[in-house]
N, C-alpha and C positions, 0 to 999 in steps of 0.2 A: 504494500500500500504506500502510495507517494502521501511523503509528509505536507507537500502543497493540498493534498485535498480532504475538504474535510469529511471527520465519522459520520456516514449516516445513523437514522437509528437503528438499522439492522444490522449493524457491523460493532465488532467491542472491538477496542482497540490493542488488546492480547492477543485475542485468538481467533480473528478474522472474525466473517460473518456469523452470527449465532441462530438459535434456534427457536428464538419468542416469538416472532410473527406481527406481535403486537407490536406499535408504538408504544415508544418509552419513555415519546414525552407525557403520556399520561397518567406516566409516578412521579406524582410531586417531591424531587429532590433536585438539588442542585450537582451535583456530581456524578459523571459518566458512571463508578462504579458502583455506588450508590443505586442507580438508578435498575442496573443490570441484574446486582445482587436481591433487590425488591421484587424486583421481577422474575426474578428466579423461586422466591420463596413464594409467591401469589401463581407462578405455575403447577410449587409442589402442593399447593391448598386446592387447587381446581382438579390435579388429578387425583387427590385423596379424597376430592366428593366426589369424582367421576367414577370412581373404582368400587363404589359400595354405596349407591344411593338409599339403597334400604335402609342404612343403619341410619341410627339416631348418632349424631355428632355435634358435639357441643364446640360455640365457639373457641371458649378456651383452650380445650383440646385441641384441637385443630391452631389456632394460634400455638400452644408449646409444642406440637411437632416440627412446625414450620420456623420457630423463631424466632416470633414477633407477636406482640401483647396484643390483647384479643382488640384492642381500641383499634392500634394501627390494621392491621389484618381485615378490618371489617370497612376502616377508612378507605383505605388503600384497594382492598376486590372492588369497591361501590368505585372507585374512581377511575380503574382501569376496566373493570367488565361491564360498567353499568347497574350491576346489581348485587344486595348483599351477600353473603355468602349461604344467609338461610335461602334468599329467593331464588338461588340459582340451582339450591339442592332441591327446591319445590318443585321449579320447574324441569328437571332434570327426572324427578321422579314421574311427572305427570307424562313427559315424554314416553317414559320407557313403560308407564299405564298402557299409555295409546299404541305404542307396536304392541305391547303384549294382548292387547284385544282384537288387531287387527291381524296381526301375522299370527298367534300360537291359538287364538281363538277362546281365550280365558274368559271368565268371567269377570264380571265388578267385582264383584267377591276376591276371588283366586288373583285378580293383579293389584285390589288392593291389598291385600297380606303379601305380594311379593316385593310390592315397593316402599312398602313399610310402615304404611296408614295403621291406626290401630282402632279406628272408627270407619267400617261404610258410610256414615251419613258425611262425615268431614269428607273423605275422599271423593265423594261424589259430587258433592257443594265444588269442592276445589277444582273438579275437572268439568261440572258444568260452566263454572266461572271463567276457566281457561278455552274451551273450546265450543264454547256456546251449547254443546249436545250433553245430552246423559252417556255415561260408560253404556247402560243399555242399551240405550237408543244407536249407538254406534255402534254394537255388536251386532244386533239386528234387522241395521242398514247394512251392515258387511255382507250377512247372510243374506240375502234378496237378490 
C-alpha cells in the first residue's frame, strides 16, 4: 500500500484489507485501531446471537464475553446495526419462525418452542406484529 494514499475503511493499516464489510465510521471512536478493534468485538456479539437464537442471552453476558460493559455493547450494536442487541435477536428469531413454517412445515407450536418463545400467545402477537399474518394463517397459505 502507497503511503501517499489514504486507508479506506475496508483496509486496516497492518494487515491489509479486513473482513467487516461494514463501515467503521459508524463506531464512534476517534482512532483507526480503536475503531477496528470495536468492530471486531460487535462482530463476535452478532455471531454469538446468530449461532443460538433460541437461547435466552443476557446483555451482560454477552457484553463479558465480548469485552465491553453491557452500556457500551448495547451503544455501540444500536449504532453500527441499527438495532439493539435484544431487537436483532427478536428479529432473528422471528426469521428462523418463518422458514421453519415455511420450508420444514412446523407448527406455531413446534417453531415456537424451537426459537425459544416460552408463550404461544407472545410469539404469535410478535410474528403477527412482524409480518402482518398469523404463524397459522401462513402455514395454511403454504399448504393451498
Amino acid at each position: 500500500m502507497d503511503a501517499d494514499q489514504p486507508v479506506t475503511p475496508k483496509e486496516n493499516r497492518r494487515n491489509g484489507p479486513c473482513a467487516i464489510g461494514l463501515s467503521l465510521s459508524r463506531v464512534p471512536a476517534k482512532r483507526w485501531v480503536t475503531r477496528t478493534g470495536v468492530m471486531e468485538c460487535l462482530l463476535k456479539a452478532k455471531e454469538m446471537l446468530d449461532a443460538c437464537p433460541s437461547e435466552a442471552v443476557s446483555l451482560e453476558s454477552l457484553a463479558k464475553e465480548v469485552g465491553l460493559s453491557a452500556f457500551h455493547l448495547q451503544k455501540l450494536f444500536k449504532s453500527v446495526y441499527g438495532v439493539s442487541p435484544s431487537a436483532y435477536l427478536s428479529t432473528a428469531r422471528m426469521d428462523r419462525a418463518r422458514w421453519l413454517i415455511l420450508h420444514e412445515n412446523r407448527t406455531a407450536t413446534e417453531a415456537c418452542a424451537d426459537v425459544g418463545f416460552s408463550s404461544l400467545a407472545s410469539f404469535t402477537r410478535s410474528f403477527r406484529k412482524r409480518y402482518g399474518i398469523s404463524p397459522g394463517t401462513l402455514r395454511r397459505g403454504k399448504q393451498a
